[in-house]
Structure formats: C-alpha cells, structure tokens
C-alpha positions in Angstrom: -54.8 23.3 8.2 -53.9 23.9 4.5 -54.1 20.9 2.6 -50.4 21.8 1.0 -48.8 21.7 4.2 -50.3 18.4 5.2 -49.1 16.3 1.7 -45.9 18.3 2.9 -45.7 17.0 6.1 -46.6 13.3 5.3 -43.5 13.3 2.5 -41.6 14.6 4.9 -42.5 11.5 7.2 -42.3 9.1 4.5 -38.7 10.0 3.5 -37.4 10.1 7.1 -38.9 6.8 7.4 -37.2 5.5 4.6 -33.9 6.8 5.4 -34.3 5.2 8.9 -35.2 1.7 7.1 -32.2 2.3 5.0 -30.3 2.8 7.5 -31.6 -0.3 9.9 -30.6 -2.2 6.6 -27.6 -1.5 6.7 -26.6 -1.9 9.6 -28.2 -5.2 9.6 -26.1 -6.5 6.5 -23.0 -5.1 8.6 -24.2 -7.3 11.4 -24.8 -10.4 8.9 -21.2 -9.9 7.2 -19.5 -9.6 10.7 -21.6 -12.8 11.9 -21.1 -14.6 8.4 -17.1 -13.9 8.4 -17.2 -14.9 12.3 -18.6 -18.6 11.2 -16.2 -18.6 8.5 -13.0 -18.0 11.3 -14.2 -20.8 13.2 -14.5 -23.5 10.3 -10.1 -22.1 9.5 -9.3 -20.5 12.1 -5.4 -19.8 9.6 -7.6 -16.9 7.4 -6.0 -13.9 6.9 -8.0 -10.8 6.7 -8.0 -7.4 5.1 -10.3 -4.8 4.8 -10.3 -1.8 2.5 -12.9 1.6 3.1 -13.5 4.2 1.0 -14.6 7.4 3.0 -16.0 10.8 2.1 -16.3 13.7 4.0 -16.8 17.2 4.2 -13.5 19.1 3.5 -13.5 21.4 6.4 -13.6 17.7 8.8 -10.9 16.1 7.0 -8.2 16.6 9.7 -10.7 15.8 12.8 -12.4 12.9 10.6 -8.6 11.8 10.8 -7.7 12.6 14.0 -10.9 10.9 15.5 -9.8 8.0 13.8 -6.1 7.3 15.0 -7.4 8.4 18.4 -10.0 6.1 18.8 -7.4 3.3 17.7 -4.5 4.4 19.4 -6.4 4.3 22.6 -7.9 1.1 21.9 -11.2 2.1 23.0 -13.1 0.1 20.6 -10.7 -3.1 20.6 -7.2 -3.9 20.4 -5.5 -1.9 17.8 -2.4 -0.2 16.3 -2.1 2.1 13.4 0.6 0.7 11.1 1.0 3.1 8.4 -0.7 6.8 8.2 -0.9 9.9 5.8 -3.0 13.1 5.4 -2.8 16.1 3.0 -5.0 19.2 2.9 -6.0 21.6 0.1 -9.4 21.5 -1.5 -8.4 18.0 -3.3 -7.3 16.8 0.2 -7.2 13.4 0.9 -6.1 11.0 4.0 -4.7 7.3 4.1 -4.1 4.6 6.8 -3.5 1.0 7.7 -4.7 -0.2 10.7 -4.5 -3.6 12.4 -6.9 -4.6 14.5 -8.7 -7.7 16.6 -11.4 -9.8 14.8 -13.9 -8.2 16.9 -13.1 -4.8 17.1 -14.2 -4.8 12.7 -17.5 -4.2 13.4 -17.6 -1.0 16.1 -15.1 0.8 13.6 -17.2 0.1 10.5 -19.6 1.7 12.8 -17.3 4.3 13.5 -16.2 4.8 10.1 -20.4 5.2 9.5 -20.7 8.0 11.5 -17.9 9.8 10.3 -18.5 10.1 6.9 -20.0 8.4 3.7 -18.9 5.0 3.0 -18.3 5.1 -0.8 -16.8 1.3 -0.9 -15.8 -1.1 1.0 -14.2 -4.8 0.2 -12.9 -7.4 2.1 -10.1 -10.0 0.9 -9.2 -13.6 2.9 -5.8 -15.1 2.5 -5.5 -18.9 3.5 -2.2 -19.3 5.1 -3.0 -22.8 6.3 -0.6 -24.4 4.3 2.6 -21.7 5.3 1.9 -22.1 8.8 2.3 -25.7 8.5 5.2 -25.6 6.3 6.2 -23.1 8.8 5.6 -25.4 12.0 7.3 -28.7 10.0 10.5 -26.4 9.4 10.9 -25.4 13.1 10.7 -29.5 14.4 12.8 -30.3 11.6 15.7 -27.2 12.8 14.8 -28.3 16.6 15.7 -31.8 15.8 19.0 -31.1 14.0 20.3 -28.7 17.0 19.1 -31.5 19.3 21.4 -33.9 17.4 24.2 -31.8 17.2 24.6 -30.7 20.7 24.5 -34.6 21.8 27.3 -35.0 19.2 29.0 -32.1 20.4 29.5 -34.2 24.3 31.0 -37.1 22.6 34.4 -37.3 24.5 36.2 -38.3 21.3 35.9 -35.3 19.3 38.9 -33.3 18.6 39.6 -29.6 18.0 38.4 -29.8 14.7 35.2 -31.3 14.4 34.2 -29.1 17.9 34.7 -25.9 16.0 32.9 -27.6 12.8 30.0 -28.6 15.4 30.0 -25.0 16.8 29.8 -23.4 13.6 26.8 -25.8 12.5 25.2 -25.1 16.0 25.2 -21.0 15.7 24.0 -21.3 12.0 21.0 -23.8 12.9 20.2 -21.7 15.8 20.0 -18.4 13.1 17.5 -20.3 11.4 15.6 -21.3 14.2 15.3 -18.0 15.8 14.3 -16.8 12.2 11.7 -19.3 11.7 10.5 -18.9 15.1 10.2 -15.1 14.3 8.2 -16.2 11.3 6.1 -17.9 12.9 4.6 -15.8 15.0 4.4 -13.1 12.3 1.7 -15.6 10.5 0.1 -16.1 13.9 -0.1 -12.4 14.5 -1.4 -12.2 11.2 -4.9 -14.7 11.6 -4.9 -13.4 15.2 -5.2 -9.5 13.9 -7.0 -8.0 10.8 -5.6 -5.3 8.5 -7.9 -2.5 8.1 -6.8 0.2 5.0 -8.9 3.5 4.9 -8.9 5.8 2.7 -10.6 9.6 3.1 -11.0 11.6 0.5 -12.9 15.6 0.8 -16.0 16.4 -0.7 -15.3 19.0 -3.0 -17.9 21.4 -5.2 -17.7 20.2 -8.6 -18.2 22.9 -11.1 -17.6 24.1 -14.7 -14.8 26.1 -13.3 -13.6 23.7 -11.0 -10.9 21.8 -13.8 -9.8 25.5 -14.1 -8.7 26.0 -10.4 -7.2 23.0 -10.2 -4.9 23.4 -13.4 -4.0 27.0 -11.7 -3.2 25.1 -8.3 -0.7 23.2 -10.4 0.8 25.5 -12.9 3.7 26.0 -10.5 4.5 22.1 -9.8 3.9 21.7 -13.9 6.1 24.5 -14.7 8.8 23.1 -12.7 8.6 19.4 -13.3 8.7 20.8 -16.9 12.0 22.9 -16.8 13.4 20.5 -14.8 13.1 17.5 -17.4 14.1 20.3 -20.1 17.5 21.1 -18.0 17.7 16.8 -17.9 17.3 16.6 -21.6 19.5 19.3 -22.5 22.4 17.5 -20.0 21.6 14.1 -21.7 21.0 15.7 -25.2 24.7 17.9 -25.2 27.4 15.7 -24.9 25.4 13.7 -28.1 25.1 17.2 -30.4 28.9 17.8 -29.8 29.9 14.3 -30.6 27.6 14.2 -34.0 29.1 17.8 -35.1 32.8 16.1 -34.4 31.6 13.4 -36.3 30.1 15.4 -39.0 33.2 17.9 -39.5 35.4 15.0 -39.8 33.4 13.6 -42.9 33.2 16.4 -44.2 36.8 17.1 -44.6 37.8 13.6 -45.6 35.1 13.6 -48.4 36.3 17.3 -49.5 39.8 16.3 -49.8 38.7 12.8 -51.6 37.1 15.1 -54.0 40.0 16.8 -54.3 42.2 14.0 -54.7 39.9 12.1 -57.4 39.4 16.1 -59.7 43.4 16.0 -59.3 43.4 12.6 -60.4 41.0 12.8 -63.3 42.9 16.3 -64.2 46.6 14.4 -64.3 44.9 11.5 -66.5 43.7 14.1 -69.1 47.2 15.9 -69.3 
C-alpha cells in the first residue's frame, strides 16, 4: 500500500478519535453541571432556575430544527414540559426564539436534544434565591388567615347591629381578595423552584461573503425606503404647523418695524421743518 495513503488513513483516525474524545468531554461536563446543580437543589430546595441556549443550524433545517423542538416538549416525551412563549422567521438571516419551562430533570435529555440538533454556540445558566419571598409570602397568608378567622367569630357575636355586620362583611370580602391573591402567589413561586425556565434561541447558518453585506442591504431597501418616507411625511406633519406660525410671526414684525420706521423718518422730517 502507498505510503501516502497510509499517513492518510492514520490522520484520518486520529481526528475522528479526537472528535469522539471531544465529544465524550462534553458530554461528561453536561453530566457534571446537571449533577453539580442537582446537589445544589437539595442544599435550597427555593432556587430558581433559568437557562439560556444559543443554537446554530443549517438554514434549510431551521423550521424542522424548530418544529422538533416544540414537538418533543409539547408531548412531553423527554419530561414534563410546556412551551411558554415561541417565534420563528425565515429568510436567509432567519432566526427562531422560545421559552420553555420544564422539570429539573428533564434539563439534561433536552441539552442533549438541543446537541443533536444543531451547534451549541452558548449556553448560561442563572439561579434566583427566592427563599426569602416565599417566606414573606407564607407569613403574609397566616397573618390574612388569622384576621378572617377573627372576623368571622366577631361577625356571630349576637350584639352586633346592622351597621357593624355590613362593616364586618365588607372587611371579610376584602381580606378574602387578598387571601386568594396571595394564595395565587404562592403557588406561582412554588411552580417557579418546582419548574425551570429554558430560553432558546436558533439562529441559520448563513455563507458569509464579500457580497453578502450587499444582499442584505438590497433585502432591505424596501423596508428602509419606507420607514424613511414615512418619518419624512411625520416630520413634515410635525414641522408645518411650526413654518406657518414663524412666517405669521415674521410678517407681523415686519410690518410693525416698517411702519415704526415710518413713523420715526416722519418724526425726524416734522422736527427739521
């Protein structure tokens, strides 16, 4: 065999070896982040996640790259999840956007997914500590409970009269508005530690040329020459009404300083008789 091909063939086998161990790394510090964060729930179990992706792919596989992706979480194959917020727009500059929320432990199978799909370009995580507003939370909701306690016992005291009944019912339907509130606020916080947020965002690959800043400036002359007429047509609305006042204006000084020109030549004509 020719000596060429076989250097050939061991580079080949040394870069698909790397790109394997590159890949098992990866993965593996995927793994460790999941396991690290999973620790970190159970020391304060009141964290609030969110995660925010960065993904690139092809743009002829933006639209199933997307759909793939609400699918999989609208069927909850890989966990628990709903899609909160969603957006896609195609062209060669295409780009896609949503917000999912998800369980704890349905994070790591869509990073996976998320892998597979396209190029991770950047990914972050953020933790908000919401210890302290669910207890403030919890402490407002005994303190509301306690109130409406007291005032339906003082509402069965036989000696009320008309007055301070309809006082007592007014109190009641107001603390039990703020009760239902806070309860509803509550469990918003709860749902909020109980679920992660998960924000992706998909952009298409596009081929970057000297021409490409060209094509794009072409795509937009239309928009550009509209936005621009249109703030023309807004200035000239704005700028009118100003022009016509300031030539009022101007006309009117004009004559009074003619005729006070006249006046003073008369003046100094009458003095020199």
């Amino acid at each position: 065999m020719n000596l060429r091909v076989i250097l050939l063939m061991l580079l080949i086998a040394c870069l698909a070896g790397c790109d394997q161990s590159s890949t098992r790394d990866a993965a593996y510090e995927m793994k460790t982040a999941t396991a690290d964060l999973g620790a970190q729930r159970a020391k304060n179990p009141f964290l609030a996640y969110e995660h925010s992706v960065r993904l690139e792919v092809d743009a002829d596989k933006l639209q199933s790259a997307f759909d793939r992706l609400i699918n999989t979480c609208v069927s909850n194959e890989l966990g628990s999840c709903a899609v909160m917020q969603s957006s896609i727009r195609g062209g060669d500059y295409g780009y896609a956007n949503m917000q999912l929320r998800l369980a704890p432990q349905a994070v790591q199978p869509f990073m996976g997914l998320l892998g597979n799909t396209g190029e991770i370009t950047e990914q972050s995580t953020n933790a908000e500590d919401l210890t302290d507003v669910i207890a403030d939370s919890g402490k407002r909701l005994e303190m509301l409970q306690s109130y409406r306690d007291r005032l339906q016992q003082l509402e069965q005291n036989p000696d009320n009269t008309i007055d301070s009944l309809i006082k007592i019912a007014a109190e009641l339907a107001e603390v039990q508005t703020r009760l239902e509130f806070t309860q509803g606020e509550k469990a918003g916080l709860y749902q909020r530690v109980e679920q992660d947020i998960l924000n992706i965002s998909i952009s298409a690959k596009s081929e970057a040329g000297v021409l490409s800043p060209i094509g794009l400036a072409l795509d937009e002359f239309v928009d550009n020459l509209s936005e621009a007429t249109a703030s023309l047509i807004i200035f000239t609305a704005y700028f009118l009404p100003w022009a016509l006042a300031i030539w009022v204006l101007f006309f009117v000084a004009r004559q009074i300083w003619r005729r006070s020109r006249k006046r003073a030549s008369a003046k100094k004509e009458a003095d020199v008789g």
